[in-house]
TORKOL-4160 file (C-alpha; in steps of 0.2 Angstrom, whole numbers, padded with zeros to 4 digits, m for minus):
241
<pt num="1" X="0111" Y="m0102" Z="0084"/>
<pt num="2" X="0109" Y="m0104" Z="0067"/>
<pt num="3" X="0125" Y="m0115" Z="0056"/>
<pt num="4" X="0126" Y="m0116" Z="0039"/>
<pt num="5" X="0134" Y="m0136" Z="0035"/>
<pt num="6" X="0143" Y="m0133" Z="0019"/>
<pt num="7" X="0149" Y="m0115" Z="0026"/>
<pt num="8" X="0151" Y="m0119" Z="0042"/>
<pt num="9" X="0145" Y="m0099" Z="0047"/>
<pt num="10" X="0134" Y="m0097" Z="0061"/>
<pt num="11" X="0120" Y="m0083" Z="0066"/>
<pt num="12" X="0114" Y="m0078" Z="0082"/>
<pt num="13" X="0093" Y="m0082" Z="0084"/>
<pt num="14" X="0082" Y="m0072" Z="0096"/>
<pt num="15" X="0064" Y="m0077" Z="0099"/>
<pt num="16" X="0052" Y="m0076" Z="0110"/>
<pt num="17" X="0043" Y="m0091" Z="0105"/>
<pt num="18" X="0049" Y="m0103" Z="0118"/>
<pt num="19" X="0033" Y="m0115" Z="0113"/>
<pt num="20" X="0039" Y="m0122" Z="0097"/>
<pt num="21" X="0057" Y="m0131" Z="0091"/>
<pt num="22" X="0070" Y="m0124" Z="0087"/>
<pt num="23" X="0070" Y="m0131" Z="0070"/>
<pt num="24" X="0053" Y="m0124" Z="0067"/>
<pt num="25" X="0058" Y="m0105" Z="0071"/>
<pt num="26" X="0073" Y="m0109" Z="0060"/>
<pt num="27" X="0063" Y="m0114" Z="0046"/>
<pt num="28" X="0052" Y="m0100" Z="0047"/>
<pt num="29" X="0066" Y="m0089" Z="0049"/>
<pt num="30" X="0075" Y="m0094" Z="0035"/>
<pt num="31" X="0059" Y="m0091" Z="0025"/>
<pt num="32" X="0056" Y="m0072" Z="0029"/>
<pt num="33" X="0074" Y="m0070" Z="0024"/>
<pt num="34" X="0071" Y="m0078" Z="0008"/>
<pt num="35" X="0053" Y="m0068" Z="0004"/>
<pt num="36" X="0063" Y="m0051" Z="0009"/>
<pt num="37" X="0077" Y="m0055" Z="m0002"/>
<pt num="38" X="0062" Y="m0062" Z="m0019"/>
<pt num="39" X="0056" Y="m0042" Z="m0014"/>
<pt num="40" X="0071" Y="m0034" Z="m0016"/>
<pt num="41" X="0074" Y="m0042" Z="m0029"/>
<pt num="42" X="0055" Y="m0039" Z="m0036"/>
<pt num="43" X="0057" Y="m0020" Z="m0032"/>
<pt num="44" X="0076" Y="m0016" Z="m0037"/>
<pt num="45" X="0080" Y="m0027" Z="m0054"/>
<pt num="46" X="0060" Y="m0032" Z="m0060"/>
<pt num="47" X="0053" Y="m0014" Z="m0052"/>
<pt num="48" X="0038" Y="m0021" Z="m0046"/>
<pt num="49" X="0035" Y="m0004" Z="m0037"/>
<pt num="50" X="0035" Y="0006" Z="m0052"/>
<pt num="51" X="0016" Y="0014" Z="m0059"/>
<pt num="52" X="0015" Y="0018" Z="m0074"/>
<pt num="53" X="0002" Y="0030" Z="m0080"/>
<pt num="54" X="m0014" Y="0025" Z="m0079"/>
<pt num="55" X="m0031" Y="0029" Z="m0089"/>
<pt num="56" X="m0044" Y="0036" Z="m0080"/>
<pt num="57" X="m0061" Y="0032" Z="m0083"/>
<pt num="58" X="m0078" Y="0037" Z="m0078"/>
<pt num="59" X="m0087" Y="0025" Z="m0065"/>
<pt num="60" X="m0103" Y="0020" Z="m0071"/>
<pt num="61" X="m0112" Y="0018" Z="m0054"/>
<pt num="62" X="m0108" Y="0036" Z="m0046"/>
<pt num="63" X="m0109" Y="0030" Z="m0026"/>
<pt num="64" X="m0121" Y="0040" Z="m0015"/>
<pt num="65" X="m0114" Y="0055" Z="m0004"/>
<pt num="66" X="m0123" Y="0069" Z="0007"/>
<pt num="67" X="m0128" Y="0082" Z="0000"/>
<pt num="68" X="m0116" Y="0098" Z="0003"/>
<pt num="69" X="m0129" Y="0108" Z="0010"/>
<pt num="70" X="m0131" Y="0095" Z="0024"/>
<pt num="71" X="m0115" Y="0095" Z="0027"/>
<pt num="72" X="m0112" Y="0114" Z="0031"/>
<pt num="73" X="m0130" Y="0111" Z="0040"/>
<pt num="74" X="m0120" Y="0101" Z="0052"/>
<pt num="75" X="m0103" Y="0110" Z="0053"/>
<pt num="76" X="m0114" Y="0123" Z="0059"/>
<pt num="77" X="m0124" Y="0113" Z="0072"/>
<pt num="78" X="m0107" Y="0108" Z="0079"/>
<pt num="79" X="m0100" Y="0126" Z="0081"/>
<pt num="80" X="m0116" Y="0132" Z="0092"/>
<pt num="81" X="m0116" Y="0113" Z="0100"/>
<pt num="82" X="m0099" Y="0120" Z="0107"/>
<pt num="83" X="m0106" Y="0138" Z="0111"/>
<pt num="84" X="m0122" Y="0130" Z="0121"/>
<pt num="85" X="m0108" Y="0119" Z="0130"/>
<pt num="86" X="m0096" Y="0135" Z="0135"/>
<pt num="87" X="m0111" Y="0141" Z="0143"/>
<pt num="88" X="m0118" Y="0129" Z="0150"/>
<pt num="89" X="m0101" Y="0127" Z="0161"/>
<pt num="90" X="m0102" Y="0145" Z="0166"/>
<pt num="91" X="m0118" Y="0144" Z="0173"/>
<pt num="92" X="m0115" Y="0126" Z="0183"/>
<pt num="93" X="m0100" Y="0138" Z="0190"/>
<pt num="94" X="m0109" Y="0151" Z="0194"/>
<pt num="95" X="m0123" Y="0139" Z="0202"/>
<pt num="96" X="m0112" Y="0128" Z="0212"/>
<pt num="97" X="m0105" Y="0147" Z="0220"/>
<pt num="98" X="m0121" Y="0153" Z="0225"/>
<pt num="99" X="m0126" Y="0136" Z="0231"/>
<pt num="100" X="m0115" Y="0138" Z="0246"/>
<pt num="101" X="m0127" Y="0156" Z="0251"/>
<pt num="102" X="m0141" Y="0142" Z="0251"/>
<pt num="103" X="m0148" Y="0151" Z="0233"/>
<pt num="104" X="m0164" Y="0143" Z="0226"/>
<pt num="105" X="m0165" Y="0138" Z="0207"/>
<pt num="106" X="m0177" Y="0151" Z="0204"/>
<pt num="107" X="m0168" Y="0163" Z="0212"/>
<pt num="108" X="m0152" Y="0156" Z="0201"/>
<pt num="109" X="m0160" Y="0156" Z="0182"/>
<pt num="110" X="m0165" Y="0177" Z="0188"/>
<pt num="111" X="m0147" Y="0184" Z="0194"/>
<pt num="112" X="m0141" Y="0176" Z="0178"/>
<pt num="113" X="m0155" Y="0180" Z="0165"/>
<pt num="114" X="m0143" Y="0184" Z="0152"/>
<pt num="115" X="m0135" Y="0168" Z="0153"/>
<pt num="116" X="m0151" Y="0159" Z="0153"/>
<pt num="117" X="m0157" Y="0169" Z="0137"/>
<pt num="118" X="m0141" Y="0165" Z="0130"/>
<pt num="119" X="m0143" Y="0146" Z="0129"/>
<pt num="120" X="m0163" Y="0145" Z="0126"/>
<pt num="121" X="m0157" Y="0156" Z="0110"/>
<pt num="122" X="m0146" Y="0143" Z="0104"/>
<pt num="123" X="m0156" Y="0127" Z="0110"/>
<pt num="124" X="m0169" Y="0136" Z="0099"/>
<pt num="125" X="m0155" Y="0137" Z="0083"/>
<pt num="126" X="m0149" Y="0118" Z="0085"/>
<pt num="127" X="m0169" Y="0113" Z="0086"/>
<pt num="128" X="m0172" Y="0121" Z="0070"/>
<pt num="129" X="m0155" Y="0116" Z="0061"/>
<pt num="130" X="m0161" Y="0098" Z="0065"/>
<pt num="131" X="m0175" Y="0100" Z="0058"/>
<pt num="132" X="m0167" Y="0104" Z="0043"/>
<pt num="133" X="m0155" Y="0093" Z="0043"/>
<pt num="134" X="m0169" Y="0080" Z="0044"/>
<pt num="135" X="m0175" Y="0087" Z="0029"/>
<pt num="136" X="m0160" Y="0087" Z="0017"/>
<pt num="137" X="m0154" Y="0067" Z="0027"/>
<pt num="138" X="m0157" Y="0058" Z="0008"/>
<pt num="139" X="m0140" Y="0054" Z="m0003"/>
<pt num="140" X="m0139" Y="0060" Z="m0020"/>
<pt num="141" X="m0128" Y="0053" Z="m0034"/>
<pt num="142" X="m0109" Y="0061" Z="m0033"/>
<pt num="143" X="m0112" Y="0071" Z="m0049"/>
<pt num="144" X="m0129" Y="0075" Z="m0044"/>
<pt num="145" X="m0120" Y="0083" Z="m0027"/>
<pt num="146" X="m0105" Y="0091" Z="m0039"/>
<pt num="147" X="m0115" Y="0100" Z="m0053"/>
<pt num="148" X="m0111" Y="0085" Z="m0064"/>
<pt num="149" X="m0096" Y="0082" Z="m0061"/>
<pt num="150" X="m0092" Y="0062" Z="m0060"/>
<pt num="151" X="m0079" Y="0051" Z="m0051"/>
<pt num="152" X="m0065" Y="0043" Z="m0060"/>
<pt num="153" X="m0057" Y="0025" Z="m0060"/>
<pt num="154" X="m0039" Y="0024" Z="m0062"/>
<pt num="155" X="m0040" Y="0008" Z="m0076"/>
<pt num="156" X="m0026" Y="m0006" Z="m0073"/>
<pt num="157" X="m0024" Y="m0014" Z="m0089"/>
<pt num="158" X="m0008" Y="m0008" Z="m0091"/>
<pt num="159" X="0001" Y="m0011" Z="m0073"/>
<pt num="160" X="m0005" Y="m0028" Z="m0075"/>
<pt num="161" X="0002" Y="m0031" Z="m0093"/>
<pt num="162" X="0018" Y="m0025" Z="m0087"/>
<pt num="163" X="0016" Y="m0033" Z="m0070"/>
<pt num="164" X="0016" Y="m0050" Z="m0081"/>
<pt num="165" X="0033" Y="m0048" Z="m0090"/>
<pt num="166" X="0040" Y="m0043" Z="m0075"/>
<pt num="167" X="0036" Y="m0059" Z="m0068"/>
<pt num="168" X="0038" Y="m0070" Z="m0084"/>
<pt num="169" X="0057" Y="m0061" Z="m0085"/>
<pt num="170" X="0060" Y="m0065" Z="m0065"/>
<pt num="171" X="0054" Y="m0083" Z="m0068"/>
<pt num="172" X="0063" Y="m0084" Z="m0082"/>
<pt num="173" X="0079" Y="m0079" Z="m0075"/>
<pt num="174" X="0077" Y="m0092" Z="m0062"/>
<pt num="175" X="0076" Y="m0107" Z="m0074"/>
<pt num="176" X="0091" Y="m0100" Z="m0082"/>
<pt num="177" X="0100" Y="m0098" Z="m0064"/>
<pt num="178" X="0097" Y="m0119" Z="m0062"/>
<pt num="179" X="0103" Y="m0120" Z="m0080"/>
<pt num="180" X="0119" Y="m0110" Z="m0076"/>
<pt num="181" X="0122" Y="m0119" Z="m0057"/>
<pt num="182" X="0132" Y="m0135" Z="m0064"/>
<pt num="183" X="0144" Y="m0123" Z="m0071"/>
<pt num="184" X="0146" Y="m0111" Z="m0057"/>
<pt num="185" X="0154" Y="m0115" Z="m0039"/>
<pt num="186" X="0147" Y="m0101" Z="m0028"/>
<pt num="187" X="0129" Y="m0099" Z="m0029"/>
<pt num="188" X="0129" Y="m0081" Z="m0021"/>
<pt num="189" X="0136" Y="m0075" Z="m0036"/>
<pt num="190" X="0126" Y="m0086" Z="m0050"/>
<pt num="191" X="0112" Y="m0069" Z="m0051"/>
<pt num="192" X="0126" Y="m0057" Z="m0056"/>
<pt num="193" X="0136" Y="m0071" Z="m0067"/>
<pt num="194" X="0119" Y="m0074" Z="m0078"/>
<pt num="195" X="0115" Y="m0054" Z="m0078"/>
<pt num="196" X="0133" Y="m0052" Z="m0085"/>
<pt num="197" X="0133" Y="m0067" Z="m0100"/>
<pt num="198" X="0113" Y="m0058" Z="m0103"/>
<pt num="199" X="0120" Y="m0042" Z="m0104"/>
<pt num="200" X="0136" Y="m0046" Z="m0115"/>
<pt num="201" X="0136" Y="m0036" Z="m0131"/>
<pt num="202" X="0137" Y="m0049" Z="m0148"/>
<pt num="203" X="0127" Y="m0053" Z="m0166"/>
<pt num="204" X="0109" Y="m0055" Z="m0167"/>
<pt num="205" X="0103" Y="m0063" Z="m0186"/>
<pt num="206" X="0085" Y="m0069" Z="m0188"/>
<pt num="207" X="0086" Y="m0081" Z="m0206"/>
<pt num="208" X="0069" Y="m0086" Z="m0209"/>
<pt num="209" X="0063" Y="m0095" Z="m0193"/>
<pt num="210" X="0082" Y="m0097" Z="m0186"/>
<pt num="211" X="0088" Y="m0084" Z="m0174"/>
<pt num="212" X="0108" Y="m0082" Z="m0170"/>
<pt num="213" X="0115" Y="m0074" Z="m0158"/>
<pt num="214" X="0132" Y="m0075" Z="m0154"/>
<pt num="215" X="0141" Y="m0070" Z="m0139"/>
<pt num="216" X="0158" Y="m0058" Z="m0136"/>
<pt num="217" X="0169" Y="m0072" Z="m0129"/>
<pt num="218" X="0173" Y="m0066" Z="m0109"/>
<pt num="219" X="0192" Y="m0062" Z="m0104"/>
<pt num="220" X="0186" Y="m0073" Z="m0087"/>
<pt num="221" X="0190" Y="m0092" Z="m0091"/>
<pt num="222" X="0176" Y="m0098" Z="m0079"/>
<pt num="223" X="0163" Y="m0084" Z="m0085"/>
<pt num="224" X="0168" Y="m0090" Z="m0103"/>
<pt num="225" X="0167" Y="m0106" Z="m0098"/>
<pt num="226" X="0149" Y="m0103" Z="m0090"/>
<pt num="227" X="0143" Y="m0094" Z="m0103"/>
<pt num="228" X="0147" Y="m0107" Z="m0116"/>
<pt num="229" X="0138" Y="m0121" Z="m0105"/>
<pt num="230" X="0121" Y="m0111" Z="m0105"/>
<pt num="231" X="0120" Y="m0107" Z="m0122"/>
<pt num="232" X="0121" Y="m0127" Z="m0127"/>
<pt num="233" X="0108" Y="m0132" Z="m0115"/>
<pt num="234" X="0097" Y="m0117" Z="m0122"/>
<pt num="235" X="0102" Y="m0124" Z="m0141"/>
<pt num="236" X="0095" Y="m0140" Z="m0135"/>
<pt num="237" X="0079" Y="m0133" Z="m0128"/>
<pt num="238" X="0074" Y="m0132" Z="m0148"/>
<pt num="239" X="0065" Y="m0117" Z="m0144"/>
<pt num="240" X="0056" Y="m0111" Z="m0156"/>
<pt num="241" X="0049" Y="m0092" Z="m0161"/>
């Protein structure tokens, strides 16, 4: 069981690793919870899963692929690989029934001729399609293989610029949460108290090098109350643009 001390809740624990303490599973418990609930917030108020539109641009080093030919060359050994097979199966059937009337090989291969033809025929095929495919074995360039046609890079520039605000807001909001804790008893709801005084509609003036904003007051006392707190200890940040 898992008991909270200043909540006095308590959660069921199931494991399986009857090795390490009790405390240790806790820990590490507690610590998924926590980097499950950093990537829902990543994903659903940062949108850390969101692509934008990237650029493509042509690689210089174009990898090396097998030629096309080559590669119909060896779909088509396969296909009569599979028909030499099917035969090959009729005539072991055909051999192990007339092995019971005491048959000789030679005797075998010349009641089934046909058969026999058959699959020197297509030996015959695979021998020269390997030969071929020996041939043709080198890789070429991709545009080389594709009339000139040339692979692409997807450039990342820009997920990685927005990648970094996103982080930079998320860290940011984090300080501001410490900031704001003093001034706000329950710290499940100190997320949605920030997003709300951040979010609250007033004046924005930029004077020279002095920016002002001011804030709509909040009907909530402890909101209003909250909101004023922050703002002082941003004013005596001296931040400056």
């Amino acid at each position: 069981m898992i008991e909270s001390d200043h909540r006095e809740q308590r959660s069921a624990l199931f494991t399986n690793d009857t090795g390490s303490e009790g405390g240790r599973v806790i820990q590490l418990l507690c610590r998924r919870w926590g980097h499950e609930t950093l990537n829902k917030t990543q994903k659903w108020d940062h949108k850390m899963d969101y692509f934008p539109g990237y650029v493509e641009e042509e690689l210089e080093d174009q990898p090396l692929v097998e030629k096309p030919a080559l590669r119909e060359l060896k779909k088509e050994k396969s296909s009569l690989m599979g028909k030499l097979n099917e035969l090959r199966v009729r005539f072991a059937k055909k051999a192990l029934a007339e092995e019971k009337e005491e048959a000789s090989w030679k005797e075998m291969k010349e009641r089934n001729k046909d058969l026999c033809a058959d699959m020197v025929s297509l030996e015959a095929q695979i021998t020269l399609l390997e030969l071929e495919i020996a041939k043709k074995s080198r890789e070429v360039r991709f545009d080389e293989a594709h009339d000139g046609r040339q692979l692409m890079e997807l450039n990342y520039e820009k997920k990685r610029f927005l990648d970094c605000i996103k982080i930079f807001t998320y860290m940011m909001e984090k300080k501001m949460c410490s900031i704001l804790s003093p001034y706000w008893d329950d710290p499940k709801d100190i997320y949605v108290t920030l997003s709300m005084i951040v979010r609250r509609g007033g004046e924005i003036r930029l004077e020279g090098n002095r920016l002002t904003v001011r804030l709509k007051g909040f009907r909530d006392r402890a909101v209003d109350f909250a909101a004023k707190r922050l703002c002082e200890e941003l004013n005596q940040m001296a931040l400056a643009l």
